[in-house]
N, C-alpha and C positions, 0 to 999 in steps of 0.2 A: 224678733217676734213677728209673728205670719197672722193675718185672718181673711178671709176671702167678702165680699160685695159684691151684690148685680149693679150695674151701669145699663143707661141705654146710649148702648154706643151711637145710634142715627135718630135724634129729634124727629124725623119725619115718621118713624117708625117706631112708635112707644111705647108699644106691648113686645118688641125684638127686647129682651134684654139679654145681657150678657157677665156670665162671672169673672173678676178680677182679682190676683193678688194683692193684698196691700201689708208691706213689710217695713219695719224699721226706716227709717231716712239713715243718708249718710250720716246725718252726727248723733246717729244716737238717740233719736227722739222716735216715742212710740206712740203720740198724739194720733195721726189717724190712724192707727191699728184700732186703739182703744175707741176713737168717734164711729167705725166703722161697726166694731163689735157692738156699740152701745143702740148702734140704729137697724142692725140685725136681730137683738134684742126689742127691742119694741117690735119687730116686727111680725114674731113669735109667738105662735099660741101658747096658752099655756099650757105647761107642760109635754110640749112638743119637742123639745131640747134634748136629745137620748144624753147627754152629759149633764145638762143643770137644767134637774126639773123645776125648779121655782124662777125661772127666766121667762118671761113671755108676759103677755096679756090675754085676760079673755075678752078678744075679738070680738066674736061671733056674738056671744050673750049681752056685748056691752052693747050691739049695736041696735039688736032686737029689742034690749031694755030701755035704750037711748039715754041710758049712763054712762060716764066717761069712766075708763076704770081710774080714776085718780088714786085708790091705795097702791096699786100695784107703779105706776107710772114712780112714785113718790119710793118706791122701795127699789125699782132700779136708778132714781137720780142717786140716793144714798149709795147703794154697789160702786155706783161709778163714780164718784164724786171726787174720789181720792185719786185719780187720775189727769184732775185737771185742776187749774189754778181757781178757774169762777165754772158752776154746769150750771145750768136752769133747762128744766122741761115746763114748759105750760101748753094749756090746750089750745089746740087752733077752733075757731070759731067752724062750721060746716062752710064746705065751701064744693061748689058744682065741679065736676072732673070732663071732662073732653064728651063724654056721653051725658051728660045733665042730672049725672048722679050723685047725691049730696057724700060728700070724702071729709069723713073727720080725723083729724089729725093732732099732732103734737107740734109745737115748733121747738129746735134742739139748741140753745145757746150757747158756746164754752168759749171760754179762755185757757187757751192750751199753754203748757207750761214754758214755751218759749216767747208767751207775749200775743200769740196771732188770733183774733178775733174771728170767730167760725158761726155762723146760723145756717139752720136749715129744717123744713119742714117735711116732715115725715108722716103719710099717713099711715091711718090702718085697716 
């Protein structure tokens, strides 16, 4: 199994980003295929997806509303849920970004099915 992520390859440079493979591990486990897809996913408008139009968030609306979208966050933890042994999505509180722009986010928690404990915050 194949799905692609941006990386930013050089810390010093955080708006350089860069797209990466991420495939199957040698034995078999497809854990970050699927955390990879799930955080491409969030990061998706809605309806932006030319394959799975009910994938994404509305962004833009939530942010001008200053609603979180929490139904739609709560209908991809359920998609992906079955992919890992423990998922949790909760909100991240706003938090300032490198220009002192308030970045609200998700923090993504799972227990992958060979045991290994993964968090990571994702905004939007």
């Amino acid at each position: 199994m194949r799905t692609w992520g941006r990386i930013v390859p050089d810390p010093l440079f955080p708006s350089v980003k860069k797209w990466v493979e991420v495939d199957t591990d040698a034995n078999g486990f497809d854990d970050m295929v699927w955390l990879t897809t799930l955080i491409q996913v969030i990061k998706l408008n809605l309806g932006e997806s030319p394959f799975y139009s009910n994938y994404g968030i509305p962004a833009h609306p939530s942010v001008v509303s200053q609603l979180a979208p929490d139904y739609y966050m709560n209908y991809i933890q359920q998609t992906f849920a079955g992919y890992f042994m423990f998922l949790s999505i909760t909100s991240q509180p706003n938090t300032l970004d490198d220009d002192g722009i308030p970045s609200p986010g998700y923090t993504v928690t799972c227990i992958t099915k060979y045991g290994a404990y993964l968090s990571t915050v994702v905004p939007y």
